[in-house]
Biopython code that builds the backbone (N, CA, C, O; Angstrom):
import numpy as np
from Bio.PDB.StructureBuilder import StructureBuilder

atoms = [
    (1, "UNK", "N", (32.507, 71.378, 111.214)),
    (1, "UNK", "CA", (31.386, 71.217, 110.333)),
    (1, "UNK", "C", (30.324, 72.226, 110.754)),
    (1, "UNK", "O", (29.784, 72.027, 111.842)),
    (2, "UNK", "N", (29.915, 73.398, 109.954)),
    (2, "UNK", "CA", (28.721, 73.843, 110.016)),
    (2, "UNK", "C", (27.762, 73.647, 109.004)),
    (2, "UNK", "O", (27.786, 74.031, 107.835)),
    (3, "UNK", "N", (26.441, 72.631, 109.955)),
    (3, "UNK", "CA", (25.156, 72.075, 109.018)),
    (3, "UNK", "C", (24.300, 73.482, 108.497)),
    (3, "UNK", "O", (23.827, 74.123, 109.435)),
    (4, "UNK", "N", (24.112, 73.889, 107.498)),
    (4, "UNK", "CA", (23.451, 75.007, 107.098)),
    (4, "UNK", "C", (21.892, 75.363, 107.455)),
    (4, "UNK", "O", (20.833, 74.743, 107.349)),
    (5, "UNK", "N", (22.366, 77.011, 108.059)),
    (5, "UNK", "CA", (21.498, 77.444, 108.437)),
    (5, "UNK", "C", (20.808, 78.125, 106.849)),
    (5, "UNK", "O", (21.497, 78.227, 105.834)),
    (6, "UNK", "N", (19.568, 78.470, 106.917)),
    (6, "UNK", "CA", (18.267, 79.065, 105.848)),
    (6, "UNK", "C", (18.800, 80.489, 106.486)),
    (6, "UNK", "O", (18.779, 80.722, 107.694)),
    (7, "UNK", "N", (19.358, 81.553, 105.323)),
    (7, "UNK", "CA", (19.846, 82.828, 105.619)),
    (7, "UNK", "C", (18.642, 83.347, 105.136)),
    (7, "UNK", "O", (17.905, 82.650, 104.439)),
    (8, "UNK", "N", (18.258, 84.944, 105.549)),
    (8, "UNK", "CA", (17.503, 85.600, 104.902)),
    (8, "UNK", "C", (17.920, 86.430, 103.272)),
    (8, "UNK", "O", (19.084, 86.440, 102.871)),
    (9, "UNK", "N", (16.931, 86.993, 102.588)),
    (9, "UNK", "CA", (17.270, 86.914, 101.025)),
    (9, "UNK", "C", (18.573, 86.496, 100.719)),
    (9, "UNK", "O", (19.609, 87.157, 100.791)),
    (10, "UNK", "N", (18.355, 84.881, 100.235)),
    (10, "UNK", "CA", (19.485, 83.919, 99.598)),
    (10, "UNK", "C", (18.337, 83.225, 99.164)),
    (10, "UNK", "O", (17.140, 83.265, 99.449)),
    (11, "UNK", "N", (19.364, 82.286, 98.047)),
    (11, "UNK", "CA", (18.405, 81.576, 96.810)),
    (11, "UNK", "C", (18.185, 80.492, 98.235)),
    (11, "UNK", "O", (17.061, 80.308, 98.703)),
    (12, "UNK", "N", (18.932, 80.098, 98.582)),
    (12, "UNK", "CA", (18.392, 78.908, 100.196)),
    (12, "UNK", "C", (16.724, 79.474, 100.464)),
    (12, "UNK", "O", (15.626, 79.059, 100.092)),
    (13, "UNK", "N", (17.053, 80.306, 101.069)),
    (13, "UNK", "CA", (15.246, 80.992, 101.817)),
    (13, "UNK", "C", (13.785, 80.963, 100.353)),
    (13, "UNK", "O", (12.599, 80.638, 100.399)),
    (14, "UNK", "N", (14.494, 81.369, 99.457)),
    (14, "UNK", "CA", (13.718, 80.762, 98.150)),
    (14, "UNK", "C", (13.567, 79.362, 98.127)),
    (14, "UNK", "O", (12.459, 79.122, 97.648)),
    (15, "UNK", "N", (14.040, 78.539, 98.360)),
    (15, "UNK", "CA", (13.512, 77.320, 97.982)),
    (15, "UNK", "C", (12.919, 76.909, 99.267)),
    (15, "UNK", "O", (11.742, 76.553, 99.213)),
    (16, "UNK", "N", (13.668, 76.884, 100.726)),
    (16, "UNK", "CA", (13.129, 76.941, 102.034)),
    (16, "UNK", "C", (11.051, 77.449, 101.886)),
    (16, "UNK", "O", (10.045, 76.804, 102.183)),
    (17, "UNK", "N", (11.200, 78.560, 101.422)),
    (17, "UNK", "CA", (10.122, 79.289, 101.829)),
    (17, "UNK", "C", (8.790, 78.397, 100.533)),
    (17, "UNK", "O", (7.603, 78.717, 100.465)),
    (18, "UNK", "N", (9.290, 77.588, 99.903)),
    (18, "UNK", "CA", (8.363, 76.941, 98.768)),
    (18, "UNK", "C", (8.603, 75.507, 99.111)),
    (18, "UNK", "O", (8.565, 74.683, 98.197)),
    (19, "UNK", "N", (8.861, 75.100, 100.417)),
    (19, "UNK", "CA", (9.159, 73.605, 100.891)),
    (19, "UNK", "C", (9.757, 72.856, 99.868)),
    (19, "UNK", "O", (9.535, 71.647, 99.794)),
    (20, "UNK", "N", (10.708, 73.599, 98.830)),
    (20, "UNK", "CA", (11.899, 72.216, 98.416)),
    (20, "UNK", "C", (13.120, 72.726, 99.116)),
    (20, "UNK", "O", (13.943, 73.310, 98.411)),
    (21, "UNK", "N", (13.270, 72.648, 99.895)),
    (21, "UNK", "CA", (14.465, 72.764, 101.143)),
    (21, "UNK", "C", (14.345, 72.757, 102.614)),
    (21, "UNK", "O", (13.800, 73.586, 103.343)),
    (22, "UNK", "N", (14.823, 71.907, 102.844)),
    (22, "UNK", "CA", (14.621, 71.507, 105.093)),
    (22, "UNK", "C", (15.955, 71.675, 105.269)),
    (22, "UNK", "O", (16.712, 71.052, 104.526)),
    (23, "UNK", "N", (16.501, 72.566, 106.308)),
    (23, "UNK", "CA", (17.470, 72.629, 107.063)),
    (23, "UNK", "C", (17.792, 70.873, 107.377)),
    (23, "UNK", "O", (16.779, 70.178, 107.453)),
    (24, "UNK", "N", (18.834, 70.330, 107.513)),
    (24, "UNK", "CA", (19.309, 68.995, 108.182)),
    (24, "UNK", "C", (18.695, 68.737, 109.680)),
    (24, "UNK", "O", (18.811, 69.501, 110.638)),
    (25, "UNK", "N", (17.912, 67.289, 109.646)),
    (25, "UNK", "CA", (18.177, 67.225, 111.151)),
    (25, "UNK", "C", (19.252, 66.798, 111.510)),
    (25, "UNK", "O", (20.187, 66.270, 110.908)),
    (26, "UNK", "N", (18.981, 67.180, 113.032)),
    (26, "UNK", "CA", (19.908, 66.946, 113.864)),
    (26, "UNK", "C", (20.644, 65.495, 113.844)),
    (26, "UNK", "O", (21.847, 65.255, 113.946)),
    (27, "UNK", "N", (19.416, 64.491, 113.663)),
    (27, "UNK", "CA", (20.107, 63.181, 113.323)),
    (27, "UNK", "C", (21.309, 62.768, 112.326)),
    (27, "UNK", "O", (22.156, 61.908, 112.568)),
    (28, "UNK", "N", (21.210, 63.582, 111.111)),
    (28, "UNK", "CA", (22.333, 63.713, 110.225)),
    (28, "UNK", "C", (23.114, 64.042, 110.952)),
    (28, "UNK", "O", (23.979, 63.174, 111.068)),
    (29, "UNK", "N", (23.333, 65.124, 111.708)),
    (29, "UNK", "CA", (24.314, 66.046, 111.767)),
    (29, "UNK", "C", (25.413, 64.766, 112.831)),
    (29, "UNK", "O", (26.617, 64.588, 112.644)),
    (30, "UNK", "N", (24.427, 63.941, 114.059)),
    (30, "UNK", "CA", (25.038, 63.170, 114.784)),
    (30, "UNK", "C", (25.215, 61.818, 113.846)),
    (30, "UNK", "O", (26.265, 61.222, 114.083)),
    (31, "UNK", "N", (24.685, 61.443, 113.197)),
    (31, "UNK", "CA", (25.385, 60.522, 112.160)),
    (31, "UNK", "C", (26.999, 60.915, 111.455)),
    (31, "UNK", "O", (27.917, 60.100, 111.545)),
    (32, "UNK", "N", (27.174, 62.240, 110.772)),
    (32, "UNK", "CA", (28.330, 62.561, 109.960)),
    (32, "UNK", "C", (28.980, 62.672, 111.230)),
    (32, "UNK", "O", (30.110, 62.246, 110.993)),
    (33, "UNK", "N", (28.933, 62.999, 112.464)),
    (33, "UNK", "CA", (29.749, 62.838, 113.435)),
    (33, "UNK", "C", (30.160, 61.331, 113.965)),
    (33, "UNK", "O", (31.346, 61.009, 114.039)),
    (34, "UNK", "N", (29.654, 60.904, 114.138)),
    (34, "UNK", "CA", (29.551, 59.325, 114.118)),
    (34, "UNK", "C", (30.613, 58.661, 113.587)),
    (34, "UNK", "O", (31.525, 58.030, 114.120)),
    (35, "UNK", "N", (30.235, 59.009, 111.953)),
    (35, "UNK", "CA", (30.832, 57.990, 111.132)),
    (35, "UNK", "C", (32.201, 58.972, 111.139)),
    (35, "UNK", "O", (32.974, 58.016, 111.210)),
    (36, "UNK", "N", (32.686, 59.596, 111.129)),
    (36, "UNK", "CA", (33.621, 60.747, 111.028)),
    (36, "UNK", "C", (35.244, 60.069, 111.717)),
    (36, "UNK", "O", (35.552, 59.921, 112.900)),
    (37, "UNK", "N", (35.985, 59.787, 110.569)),
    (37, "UNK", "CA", (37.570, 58.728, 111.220)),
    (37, "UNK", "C", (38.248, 59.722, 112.140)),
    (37, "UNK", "O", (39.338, 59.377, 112.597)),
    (38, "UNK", "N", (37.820, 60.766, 112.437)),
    (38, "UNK", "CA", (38.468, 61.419, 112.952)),
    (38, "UNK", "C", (37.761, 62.570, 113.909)),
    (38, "UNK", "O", (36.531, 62.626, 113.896)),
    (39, "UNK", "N", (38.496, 63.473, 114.723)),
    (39, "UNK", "CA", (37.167, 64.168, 115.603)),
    (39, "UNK", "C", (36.991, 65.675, 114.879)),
    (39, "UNK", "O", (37.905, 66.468, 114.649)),
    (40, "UNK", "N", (35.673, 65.836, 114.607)),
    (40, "UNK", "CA", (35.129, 67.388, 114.261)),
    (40, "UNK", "C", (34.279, 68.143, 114.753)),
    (40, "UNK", "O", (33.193, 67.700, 115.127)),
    (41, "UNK", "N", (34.493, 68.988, 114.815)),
    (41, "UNK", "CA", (34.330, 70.409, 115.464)),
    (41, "UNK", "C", (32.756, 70.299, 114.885)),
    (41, "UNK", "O", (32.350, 70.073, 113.745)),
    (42, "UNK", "N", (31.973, 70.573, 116.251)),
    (42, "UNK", "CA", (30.437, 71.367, 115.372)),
    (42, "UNK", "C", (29.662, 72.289, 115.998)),
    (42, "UNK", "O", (29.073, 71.844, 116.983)),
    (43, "UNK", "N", (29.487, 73.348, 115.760)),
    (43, "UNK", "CA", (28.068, 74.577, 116.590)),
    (43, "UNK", "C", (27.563, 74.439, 115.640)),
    (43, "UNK", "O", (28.094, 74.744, 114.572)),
    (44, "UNK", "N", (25.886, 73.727, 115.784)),
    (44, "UNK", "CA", (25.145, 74.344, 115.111)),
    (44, "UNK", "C", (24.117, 75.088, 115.435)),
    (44, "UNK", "O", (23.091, 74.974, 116.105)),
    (45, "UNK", "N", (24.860, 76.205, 114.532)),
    (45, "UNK", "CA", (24.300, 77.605, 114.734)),
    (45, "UNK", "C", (22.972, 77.702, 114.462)),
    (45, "UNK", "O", (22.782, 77.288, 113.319)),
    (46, "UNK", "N", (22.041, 78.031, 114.945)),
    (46, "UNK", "CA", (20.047, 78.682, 114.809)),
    (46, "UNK", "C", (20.007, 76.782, 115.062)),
    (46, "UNK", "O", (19.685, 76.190, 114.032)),
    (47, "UNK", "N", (20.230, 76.077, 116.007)),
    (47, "UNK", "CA", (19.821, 74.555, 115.963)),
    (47, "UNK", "C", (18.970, 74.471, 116.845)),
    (47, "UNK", "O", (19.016, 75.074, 117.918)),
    (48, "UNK", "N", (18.182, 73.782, 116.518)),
    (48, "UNK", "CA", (16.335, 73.858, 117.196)),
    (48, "UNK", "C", (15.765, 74.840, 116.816)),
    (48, "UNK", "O", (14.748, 75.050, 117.477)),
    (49, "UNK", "N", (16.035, 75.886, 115.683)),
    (49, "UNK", "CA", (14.969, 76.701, 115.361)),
    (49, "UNK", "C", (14.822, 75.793, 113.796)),
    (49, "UNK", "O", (15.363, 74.769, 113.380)),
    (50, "UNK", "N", (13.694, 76.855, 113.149)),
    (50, "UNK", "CA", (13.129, 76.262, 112.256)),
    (50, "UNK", "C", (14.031, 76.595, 110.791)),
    (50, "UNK", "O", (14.097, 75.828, 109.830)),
    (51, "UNK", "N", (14.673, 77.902, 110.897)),
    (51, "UNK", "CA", (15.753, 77.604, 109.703)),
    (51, "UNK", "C", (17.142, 77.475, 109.664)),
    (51, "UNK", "O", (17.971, 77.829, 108.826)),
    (52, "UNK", "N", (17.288, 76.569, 111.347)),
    (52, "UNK", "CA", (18.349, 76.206, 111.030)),
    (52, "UNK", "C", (18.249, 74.442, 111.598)),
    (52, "UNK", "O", (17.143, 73.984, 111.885)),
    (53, "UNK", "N", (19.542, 73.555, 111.710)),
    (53, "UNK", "CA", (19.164, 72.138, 111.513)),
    (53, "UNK", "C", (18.689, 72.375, 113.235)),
    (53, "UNK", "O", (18.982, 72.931, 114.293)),
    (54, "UNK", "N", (17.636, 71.383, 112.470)),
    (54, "UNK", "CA", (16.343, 70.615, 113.494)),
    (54, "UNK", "C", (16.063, 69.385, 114.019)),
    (54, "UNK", "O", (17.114, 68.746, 114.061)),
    (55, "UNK", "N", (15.394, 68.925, 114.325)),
    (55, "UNK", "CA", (14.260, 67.679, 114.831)),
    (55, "UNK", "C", (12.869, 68.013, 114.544)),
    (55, "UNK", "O", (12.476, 68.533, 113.500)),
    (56, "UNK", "N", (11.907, 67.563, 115.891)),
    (56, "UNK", "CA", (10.762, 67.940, 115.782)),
    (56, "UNK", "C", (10.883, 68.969, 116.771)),
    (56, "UNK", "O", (9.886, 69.690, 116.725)),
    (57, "UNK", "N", (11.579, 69.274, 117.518)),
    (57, "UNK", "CA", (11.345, 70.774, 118.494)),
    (57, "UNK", "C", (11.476, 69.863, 120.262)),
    (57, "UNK", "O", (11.854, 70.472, 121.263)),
    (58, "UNK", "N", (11.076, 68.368, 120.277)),
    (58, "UNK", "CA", (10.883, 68.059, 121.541)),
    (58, "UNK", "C", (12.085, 67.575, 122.303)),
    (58, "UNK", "O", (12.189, 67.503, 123.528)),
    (59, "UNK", "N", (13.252, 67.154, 121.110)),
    (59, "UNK", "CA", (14.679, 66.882, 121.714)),
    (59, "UNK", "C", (15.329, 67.472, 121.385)),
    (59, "UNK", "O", (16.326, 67.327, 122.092)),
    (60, "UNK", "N", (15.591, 68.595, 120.232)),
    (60, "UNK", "CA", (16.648, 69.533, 119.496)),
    (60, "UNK", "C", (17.612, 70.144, 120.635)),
    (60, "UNK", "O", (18.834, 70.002, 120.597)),
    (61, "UNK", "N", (16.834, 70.938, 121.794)),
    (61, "UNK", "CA", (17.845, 71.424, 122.700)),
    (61, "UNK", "C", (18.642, 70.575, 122.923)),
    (61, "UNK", "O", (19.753, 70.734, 122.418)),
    (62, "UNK", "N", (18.387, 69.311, 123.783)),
    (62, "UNK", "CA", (19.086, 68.251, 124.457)),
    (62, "UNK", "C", (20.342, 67.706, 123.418)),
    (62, "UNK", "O", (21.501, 67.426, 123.727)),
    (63, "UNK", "N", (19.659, 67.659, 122.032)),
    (63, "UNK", "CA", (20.794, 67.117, 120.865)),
    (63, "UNK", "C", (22.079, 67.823, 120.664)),
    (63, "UNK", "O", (23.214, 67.349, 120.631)),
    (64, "UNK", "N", (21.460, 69.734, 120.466)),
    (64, "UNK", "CA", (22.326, 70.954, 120.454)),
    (64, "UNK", "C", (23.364, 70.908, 121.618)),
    (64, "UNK", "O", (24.548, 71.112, 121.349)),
    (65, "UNK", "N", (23.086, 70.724, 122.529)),
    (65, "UNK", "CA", (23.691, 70.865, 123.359)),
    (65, "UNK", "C", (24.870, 69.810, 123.890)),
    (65, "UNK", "O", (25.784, 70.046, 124.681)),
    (66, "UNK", "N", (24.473, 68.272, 123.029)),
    (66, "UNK", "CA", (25.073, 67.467, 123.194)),
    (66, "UNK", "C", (26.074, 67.595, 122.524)),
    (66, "UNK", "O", (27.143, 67.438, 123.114)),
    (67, "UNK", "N", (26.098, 67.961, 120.899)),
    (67, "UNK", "CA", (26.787, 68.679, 120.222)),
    (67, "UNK", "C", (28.415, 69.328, 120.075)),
    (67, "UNK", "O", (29.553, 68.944, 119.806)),
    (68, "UNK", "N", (27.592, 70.709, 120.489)),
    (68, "UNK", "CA", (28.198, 71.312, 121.410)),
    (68, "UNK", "C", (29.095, 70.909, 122.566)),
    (68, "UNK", "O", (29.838, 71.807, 122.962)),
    (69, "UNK", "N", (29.153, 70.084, 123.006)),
    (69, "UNK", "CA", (29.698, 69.364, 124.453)),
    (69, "UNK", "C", (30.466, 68.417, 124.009)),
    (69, "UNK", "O", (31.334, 68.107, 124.825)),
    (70, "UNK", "N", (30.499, 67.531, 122.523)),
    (70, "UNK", "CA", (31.425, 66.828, 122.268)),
    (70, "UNK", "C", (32.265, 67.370, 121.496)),
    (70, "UNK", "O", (33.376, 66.848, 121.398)),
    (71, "UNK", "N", (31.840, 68.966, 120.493)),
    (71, "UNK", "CA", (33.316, 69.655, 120.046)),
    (71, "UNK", "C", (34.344, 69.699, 121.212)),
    (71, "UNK", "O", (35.533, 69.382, 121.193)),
    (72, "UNK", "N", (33.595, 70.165, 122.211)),
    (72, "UNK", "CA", (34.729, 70.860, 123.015)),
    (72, "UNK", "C", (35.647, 69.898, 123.914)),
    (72, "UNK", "O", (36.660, 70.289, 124.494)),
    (73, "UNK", "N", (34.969, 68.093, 123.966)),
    (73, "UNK", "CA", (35.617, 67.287, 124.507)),
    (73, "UNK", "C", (36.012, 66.287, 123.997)),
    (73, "UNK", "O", (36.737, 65.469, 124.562)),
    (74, "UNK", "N", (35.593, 66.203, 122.849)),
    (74, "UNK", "CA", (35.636, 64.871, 121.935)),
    (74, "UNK", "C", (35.281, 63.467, 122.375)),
    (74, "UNK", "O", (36.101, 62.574, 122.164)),
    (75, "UNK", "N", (34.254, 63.222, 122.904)),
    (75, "UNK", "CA", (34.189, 62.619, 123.581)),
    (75, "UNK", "C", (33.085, 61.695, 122.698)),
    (75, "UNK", "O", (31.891, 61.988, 122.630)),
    (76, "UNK", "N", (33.770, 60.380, 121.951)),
    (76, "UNK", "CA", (32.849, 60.039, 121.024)),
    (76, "UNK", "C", (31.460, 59.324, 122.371)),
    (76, "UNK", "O", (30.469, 60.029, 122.559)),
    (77, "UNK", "N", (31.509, 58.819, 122.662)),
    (77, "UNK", "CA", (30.651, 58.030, 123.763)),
    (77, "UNK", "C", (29.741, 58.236, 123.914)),
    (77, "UNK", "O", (28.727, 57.556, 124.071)),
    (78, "UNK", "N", (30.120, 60.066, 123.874)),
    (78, "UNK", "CA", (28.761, 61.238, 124.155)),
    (78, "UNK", "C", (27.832, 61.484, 123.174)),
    (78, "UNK", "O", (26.805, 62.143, 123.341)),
    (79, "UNK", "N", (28.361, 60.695, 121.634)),
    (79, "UNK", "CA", (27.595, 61.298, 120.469)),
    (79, "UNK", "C", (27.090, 60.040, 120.357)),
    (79, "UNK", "O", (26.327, 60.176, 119.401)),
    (80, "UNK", "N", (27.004, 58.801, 120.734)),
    (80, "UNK", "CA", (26.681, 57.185, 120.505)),
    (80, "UNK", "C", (25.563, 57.179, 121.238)),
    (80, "UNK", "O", (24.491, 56.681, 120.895)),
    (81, "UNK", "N", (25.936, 58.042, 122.826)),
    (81, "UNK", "CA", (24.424, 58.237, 123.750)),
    (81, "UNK", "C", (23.634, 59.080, 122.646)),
    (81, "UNK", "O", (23.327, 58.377, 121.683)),
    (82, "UNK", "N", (23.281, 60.246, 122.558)),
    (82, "UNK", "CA", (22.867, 60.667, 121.792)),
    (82, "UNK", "C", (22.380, 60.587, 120.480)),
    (82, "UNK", "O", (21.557, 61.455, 120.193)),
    (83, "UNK", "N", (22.761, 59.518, 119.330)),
    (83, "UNK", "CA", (22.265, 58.957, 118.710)),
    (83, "UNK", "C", (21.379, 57.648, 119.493)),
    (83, "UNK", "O", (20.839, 57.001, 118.595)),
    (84, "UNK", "N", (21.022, 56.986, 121.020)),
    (84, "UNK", "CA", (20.391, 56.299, 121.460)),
    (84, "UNK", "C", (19.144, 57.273, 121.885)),
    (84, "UNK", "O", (18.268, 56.777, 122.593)),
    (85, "UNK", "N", (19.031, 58.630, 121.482)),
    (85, "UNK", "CA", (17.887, 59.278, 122.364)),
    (85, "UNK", "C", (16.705, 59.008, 121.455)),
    (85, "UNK", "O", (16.587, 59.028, 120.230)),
    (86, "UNK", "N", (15.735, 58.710, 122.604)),
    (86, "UNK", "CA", (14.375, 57.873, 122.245)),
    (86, "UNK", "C", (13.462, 59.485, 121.697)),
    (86, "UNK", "O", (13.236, 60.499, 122.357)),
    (87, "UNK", "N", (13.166, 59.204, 120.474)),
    (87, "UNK", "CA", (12.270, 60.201, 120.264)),
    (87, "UNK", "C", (11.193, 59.811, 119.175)),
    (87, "UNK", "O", (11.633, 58.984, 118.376)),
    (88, "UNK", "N", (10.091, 60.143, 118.984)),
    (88, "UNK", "CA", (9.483, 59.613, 117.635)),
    (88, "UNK", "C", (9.883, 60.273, 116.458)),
    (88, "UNK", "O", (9.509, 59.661, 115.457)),
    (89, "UNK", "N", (10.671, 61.570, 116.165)),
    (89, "UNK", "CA", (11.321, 61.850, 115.292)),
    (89, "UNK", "C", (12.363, 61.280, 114.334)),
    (89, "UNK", "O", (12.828, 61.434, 113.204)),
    (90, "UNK", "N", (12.446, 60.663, 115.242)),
    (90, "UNK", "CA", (14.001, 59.554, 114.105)),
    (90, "UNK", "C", (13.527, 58.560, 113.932)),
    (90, "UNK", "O", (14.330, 57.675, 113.638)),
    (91, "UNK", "N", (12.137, 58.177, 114.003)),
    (91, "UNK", "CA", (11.654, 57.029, 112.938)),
    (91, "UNK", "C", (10.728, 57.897, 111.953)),
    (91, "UNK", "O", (9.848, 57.259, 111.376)),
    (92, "UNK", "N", (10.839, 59.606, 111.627)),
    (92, "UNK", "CA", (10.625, 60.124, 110.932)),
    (92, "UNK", "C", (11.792, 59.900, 109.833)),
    (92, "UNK", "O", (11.597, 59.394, 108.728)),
    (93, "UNK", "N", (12.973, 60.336, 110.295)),
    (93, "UNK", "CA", (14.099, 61.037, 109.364)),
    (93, "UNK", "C", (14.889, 59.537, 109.505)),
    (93, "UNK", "O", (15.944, 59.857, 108.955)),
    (94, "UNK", "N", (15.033, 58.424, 109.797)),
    (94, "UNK", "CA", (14.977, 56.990, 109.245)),
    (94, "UNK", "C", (14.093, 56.796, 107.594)),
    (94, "UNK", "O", (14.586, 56.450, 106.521)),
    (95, "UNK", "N", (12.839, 57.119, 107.871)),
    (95, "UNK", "CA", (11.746, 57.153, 106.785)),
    (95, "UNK", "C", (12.472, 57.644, 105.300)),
    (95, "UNK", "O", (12.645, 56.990, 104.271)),
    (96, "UNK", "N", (12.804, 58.999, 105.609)),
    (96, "UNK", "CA", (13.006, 59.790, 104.502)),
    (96, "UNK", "C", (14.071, 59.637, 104.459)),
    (96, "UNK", "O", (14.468, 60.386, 103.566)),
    (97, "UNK", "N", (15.315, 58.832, 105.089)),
    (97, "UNK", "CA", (16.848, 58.696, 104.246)),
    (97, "UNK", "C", (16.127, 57.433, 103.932)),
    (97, "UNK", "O", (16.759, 57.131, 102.920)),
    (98, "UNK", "N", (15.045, 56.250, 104.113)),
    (98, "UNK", "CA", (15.104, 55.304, 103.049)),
    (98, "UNK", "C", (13.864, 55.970, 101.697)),
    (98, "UNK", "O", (13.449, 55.229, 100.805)),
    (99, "UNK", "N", (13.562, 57.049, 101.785)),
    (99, "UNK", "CA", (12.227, 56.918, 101.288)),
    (99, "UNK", "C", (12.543, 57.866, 99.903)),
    (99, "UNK", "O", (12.049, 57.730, 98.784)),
    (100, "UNK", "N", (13.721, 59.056, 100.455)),
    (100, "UNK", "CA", (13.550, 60.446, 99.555)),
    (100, "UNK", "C", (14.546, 59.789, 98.596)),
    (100, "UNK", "O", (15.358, 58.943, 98.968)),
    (101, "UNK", "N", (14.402, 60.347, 97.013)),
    (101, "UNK", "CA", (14.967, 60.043, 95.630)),
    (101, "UNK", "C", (15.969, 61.851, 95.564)),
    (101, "UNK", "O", (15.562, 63.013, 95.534)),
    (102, "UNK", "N", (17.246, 61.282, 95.565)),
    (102, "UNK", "CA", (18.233, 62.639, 95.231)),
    (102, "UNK", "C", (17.585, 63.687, 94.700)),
    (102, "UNK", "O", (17.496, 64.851, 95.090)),
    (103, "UNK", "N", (17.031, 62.996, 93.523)),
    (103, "UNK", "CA", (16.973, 64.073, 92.488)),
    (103, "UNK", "C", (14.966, 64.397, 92.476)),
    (103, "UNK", "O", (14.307, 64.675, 91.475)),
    (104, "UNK", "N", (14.520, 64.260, 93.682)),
    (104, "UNK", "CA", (13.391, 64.838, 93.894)),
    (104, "UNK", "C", (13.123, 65.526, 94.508)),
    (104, "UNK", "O", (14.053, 65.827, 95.257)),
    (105, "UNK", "N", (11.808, 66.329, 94.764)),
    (105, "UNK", "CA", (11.628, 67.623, 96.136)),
    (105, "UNK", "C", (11.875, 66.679, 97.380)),
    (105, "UNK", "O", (11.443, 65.530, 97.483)),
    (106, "UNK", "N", (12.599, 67.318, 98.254)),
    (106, "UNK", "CA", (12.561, 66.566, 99.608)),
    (106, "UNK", "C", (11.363, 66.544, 100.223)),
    (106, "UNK", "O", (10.405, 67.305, 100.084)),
    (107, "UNK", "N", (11.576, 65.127, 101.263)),
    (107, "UNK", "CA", (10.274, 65.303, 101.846)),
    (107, "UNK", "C", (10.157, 65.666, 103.154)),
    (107, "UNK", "O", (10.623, 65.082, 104.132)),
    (108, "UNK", "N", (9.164, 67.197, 103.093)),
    (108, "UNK", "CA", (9.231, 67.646, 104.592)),
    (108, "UNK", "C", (8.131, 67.915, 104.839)),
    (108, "UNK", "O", (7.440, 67.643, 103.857)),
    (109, "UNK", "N", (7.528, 68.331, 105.669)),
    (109, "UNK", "CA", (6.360, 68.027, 106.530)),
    (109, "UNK", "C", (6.190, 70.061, 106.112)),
    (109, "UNK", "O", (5.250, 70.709, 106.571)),
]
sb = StructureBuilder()
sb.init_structure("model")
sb.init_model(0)
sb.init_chain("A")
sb.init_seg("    ")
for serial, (resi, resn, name, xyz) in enumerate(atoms, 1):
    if name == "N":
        sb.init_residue(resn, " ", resi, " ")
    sb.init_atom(name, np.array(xyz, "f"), 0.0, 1.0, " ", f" {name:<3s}", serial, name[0])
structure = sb.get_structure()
């Protein structure tokens, strides 16, 4: 699985650059891993920067890296810790998977 990075001139960076588009956080990315019947592969590539999938900047490394560490071992255990990491960000992006409407501008900060 690669969560999409914001390329430069692409219709993505157009909508990116007019805030109707946020790169995925990181929380998604360890959720679809999560729920996932089976084990998948993930780098995400530009992760902890700002156009590619994120957080708020204060756990992204620690997440990336966790990531990273369960492609290469599969080691679901490692992605269950990691969805337990205490941050005030994921009672952000909790908010907005109950809050945002499909078919509206997303909501990003």
């Amino acid at each position: 699985m690669n969560p999409c990075t914001v390329q430069r001139n692409t219709e993505m960076e157009y909508y990116w650059k007019r805030g109707a588009y946020r790169p995925p956080y990181l929380w998604s990315v360890l959720s679809v891993l999560s729920d996932a019947p089976l084990h998948v592969t993930c780098d995400p590539l530009g992760g902890g920067q700002k156009r590619g999938p994120h957080n708020c900047g204060a756990c992204d490394y620690e997440i990336v890296r966790g990531i990273r560490d369960y492609s290469l071992n599969a080691d679901r255990d490692l992605i269950c810790a990691l969805l337990d990491t205490r941050c005030g960000c994921r009672q952000e992006w909790e908010y907005i998977l109950a809050s945002e409407k499909s078919y509206c501008m997303p909501l990003t900060r």
